[in-house]
N, C-alpha and C positions, 0 to 999 in steps of 0.2 A: 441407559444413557440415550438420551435424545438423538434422533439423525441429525447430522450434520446439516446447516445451510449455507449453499454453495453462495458467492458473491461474486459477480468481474466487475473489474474496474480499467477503466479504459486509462492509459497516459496521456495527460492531456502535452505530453511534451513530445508527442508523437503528432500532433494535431500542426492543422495549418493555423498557426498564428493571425494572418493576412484576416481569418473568417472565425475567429476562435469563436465568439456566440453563437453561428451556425452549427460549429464542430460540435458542442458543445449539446444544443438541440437535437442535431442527428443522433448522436452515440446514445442517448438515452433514449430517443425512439426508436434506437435497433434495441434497446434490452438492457442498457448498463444498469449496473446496482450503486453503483459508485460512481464519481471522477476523481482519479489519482493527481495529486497538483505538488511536480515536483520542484524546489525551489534549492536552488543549488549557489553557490558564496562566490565562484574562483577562489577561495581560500580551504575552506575544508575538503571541495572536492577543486577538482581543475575544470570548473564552468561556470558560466553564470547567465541563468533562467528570469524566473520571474520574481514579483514579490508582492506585498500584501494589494497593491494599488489595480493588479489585476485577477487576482482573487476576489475583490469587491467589486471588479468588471462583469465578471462570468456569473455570480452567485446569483443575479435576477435571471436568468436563464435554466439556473439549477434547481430541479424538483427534485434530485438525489442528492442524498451527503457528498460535501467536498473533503476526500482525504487528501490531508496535507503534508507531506513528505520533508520536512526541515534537512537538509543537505550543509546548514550553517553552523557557523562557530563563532564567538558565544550564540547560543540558543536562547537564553531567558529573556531576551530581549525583543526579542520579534515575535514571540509566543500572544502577547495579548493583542498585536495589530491584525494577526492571522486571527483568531478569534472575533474579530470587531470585522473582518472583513469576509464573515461566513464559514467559517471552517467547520465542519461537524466532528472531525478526527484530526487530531495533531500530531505527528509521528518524529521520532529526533534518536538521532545517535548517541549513545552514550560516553564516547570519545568527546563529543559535543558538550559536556553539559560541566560543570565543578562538583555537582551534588544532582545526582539522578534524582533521588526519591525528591527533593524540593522541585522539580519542573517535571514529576510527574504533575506533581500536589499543583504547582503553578495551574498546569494546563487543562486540569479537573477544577481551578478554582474558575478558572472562566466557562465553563461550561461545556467543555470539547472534553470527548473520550481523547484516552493517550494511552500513544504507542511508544514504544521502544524499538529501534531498528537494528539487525545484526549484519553486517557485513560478511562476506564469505570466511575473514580469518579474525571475528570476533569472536567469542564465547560465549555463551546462553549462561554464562556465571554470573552474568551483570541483573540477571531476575531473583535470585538466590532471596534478596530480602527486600523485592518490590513488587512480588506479585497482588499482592493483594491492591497497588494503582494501576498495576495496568490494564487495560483496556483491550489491547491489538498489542501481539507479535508480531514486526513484519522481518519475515526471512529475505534477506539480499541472495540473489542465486544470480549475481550479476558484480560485478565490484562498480560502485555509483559513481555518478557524473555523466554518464552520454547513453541512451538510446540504443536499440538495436545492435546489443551486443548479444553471444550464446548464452544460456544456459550452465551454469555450472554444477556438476550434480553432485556434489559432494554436500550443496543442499539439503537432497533427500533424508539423507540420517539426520539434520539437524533439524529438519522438519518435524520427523518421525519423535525427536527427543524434544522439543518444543513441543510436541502434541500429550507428550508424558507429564510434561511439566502441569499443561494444565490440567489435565484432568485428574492429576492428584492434588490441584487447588481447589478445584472442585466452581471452580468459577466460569461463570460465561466470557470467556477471551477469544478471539479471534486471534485464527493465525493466517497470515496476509504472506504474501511472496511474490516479488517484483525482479523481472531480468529472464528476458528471454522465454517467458510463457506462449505457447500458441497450442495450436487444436491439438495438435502430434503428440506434445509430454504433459497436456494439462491435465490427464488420466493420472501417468504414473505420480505426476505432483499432488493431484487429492489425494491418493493412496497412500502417499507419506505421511498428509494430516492437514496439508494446508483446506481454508474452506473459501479466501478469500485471494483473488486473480488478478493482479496487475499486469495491464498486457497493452502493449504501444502498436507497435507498428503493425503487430499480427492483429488489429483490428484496424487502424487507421490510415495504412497503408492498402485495404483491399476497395474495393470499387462498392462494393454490398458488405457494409459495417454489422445488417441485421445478418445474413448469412453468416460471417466469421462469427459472433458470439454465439448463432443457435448449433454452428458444430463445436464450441467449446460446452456449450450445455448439451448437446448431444456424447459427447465424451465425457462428461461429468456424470453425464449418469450410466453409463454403461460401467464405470468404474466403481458406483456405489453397490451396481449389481452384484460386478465382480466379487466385492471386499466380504 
């Protein structure tokens, strides 16, 4: 089995709006692999962020894929605007959806890889007969809708069994995890299985954006030492 490659993705819901194209240029010259672009209803979760019109803001700015985090209800409907307005990865709750496998299928017919999101007291049962669309796992180790909350580590097993999952698929899948990630547990979190870093304020919040992700890649690989 091939090593692992690690990925961070910065929130961009962690970002100062006021300068969001600066924010947006900084974090990928500190190092991001990604930007995370969470888009949240006030109906599915209790907030409400952005949507397709600033996605196709940011995207001239974007030399890295835009992961897009669908936080809405109904899904299938805002699926092809995010698409039209840059998305490289489209990620959606399965609470969200009438029929998962058809908005996996939606999201792969516009050209974006698709994810499936698990909330901390969802169940990794929702993959049982759609692995072969998806794309990205992303583990919630946070319950969604606001920023800079802790870590939930009961997580970790589900990570550990999302990692089982795929690699008795035998397929290239990413498994992503967003909520509460910073330099301190992003160790024991790749050692669960995740490979891919959603992280807000522990990068957005510091003064030197390049520093905060080279000690999360500095911890990412003392952990691969580890393993």
């Amino acid at each position: 089995m091939k090593p692992r490659e690690f990925r961070i993705a910065p929130s961009l819901l962690s970002a100062d709006f006021a300068r969001l194209g600066d924010e947006v240029r900084e974090v990928i010259a500190a190092g991001a692999d990604l930007l995370h672009f969470d888009v949240m209803d006030n109906h599915y979760v209790p907030n409400l962020t952005v949507g397709p019109l600033v996605c196709a803001a940011i995207e001239p700015f974007a030399t890295v894929p835009i992961d897009v985090h669908l936080m809405v209800k109904p899904v299938d409907r805002i699926v092809p605007d995010f698409a039209k307005a840059g998305a490289s990865i489209i990620s959606f709750h399965p609470e969200a959806s009438e029929h998962v496998d058809r908005t996996l299928s939606l999201i792969r017919d516009h050209g974006c890889k698709a994810g499936l999101v698990f909330n901390p007291a969802t169940p990794l049962v929702h993959l049982d007969h759609v692995m072969d669309k998806v794309d990205v796992i992303l583990i919630m180790s946070v319950n969604p809708g606001f920023g800079g909350q802790s870590f939930i580590r009961s997580a970790l097993p589900k990570l550990a069994e999302a990692r089982r999952r795929i690699e008795a698929s035998g397929r290239d899948i990413w498994l992503e995890v967003d909520g509460g990630v910073k330099a301190d547990n992003i160790g024991e979190i790749a050692r669960a299985g995740a490979d891919t870093f959603v992280a807000g304020s522990a990068i957005f919040n510091e003064k030197d954006r390049g520093a905060a992700i080279a000690r999360m890649r500095t911890e990412l690989a003392r952990a691969t030492m580890a393993a």
